[in-house]
N, C-alpha and C positions, 0 to 999 in steps of 0.2 A: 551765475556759476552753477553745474552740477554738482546734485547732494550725491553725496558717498553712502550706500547704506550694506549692513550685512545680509538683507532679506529683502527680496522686491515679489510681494502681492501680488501686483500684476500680470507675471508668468504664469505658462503653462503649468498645473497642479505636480507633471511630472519631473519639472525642472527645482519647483517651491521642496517639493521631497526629495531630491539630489542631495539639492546646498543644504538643508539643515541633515542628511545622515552622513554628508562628507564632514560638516561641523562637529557631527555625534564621533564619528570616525577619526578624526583628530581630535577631541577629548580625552577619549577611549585610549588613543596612542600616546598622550602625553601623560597621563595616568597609570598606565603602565611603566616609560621610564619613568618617573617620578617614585613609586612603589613598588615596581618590580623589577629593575635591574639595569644595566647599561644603556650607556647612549651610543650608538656606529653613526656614522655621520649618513650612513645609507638609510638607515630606519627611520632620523630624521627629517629625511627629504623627503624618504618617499611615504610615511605614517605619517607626518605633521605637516612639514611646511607645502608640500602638494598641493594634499585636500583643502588647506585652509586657501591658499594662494586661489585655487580651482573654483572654491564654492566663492571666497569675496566676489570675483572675477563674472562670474556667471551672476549673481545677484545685483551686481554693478553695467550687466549688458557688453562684457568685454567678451569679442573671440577667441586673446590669449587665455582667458579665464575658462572658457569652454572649452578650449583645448588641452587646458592643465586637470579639469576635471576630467577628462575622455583618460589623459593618462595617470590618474590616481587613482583612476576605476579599474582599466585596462591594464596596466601592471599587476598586478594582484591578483586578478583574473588567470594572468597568461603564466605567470607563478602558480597558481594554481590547479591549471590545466596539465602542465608540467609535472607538477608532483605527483596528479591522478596518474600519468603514464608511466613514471619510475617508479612509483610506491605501488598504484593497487586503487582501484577503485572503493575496495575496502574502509582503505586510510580515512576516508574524509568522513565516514557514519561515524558520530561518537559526539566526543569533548567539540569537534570541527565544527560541525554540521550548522549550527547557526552562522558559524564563519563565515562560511561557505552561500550559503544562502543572501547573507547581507555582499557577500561581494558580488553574485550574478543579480542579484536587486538592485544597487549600486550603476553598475556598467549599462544594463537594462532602461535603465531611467532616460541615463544620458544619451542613449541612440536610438531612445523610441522616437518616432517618426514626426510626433506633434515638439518634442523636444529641438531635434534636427532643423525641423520646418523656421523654428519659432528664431533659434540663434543664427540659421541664415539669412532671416530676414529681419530682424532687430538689432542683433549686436553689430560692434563695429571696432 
């Protein structure tokens, strides 16, 4: 029988640094409601049970799990990008800016090429 793990060594370095800042990223989100404020069942899915679901999935060799990270990365990004065109490119220097940065690092990860490479030929 296959071992279930939350972290597989093995991968590429780009993929090993995905799943644990998708991990960091659903701490970070659960920490928040926990200390700072409301649950939406939106923020849920897509600040917690995503990433977690995303990062297990790719550390366990799944394409559904590769796919749940593309869009745990890829939401938040595309929120993102969004914002910059109705606010102001402005908006995002400030309190943001690390935000900002960890979500185009994020997404970055998962479609770099040896990442790409590695879950079409491995996962299943």
């Amino acid at each position: 029988m296959r071992e279930l793990k939350l972290f597989d060594r093995t991968q590429p370095q780009t993929l090993q640094i995905g799943v644990l800042l998708l991990y960091l990223n659903a701490a970070l989100a659960l920490l928040t409601v926990l200390f700072g404020g409301g649950l939406s069942l939106l923020f849920l899915i897509l600040d917690i049970l995503l990433p977690i679901g995303g990062a297990y999935g790719v550390a366990n060799s799944r394409k559904l799990g590769y796919y749940a990270a593309l869009l745990a990365t890829g939401i938040p990004l595309a929120l993102l990008i969004y914002y910059v065109f109705t606010v102001g490119l402005s908006a995002i220097f400030g309190a943001e800016l690390l935000n900002v940065i960890i979500t185009v690092v994020l997404f970055a990860l998962f479609i770099h090429p040896h990442s790409r490479m590695y879950a079409k030929t491995w996962f299943h």
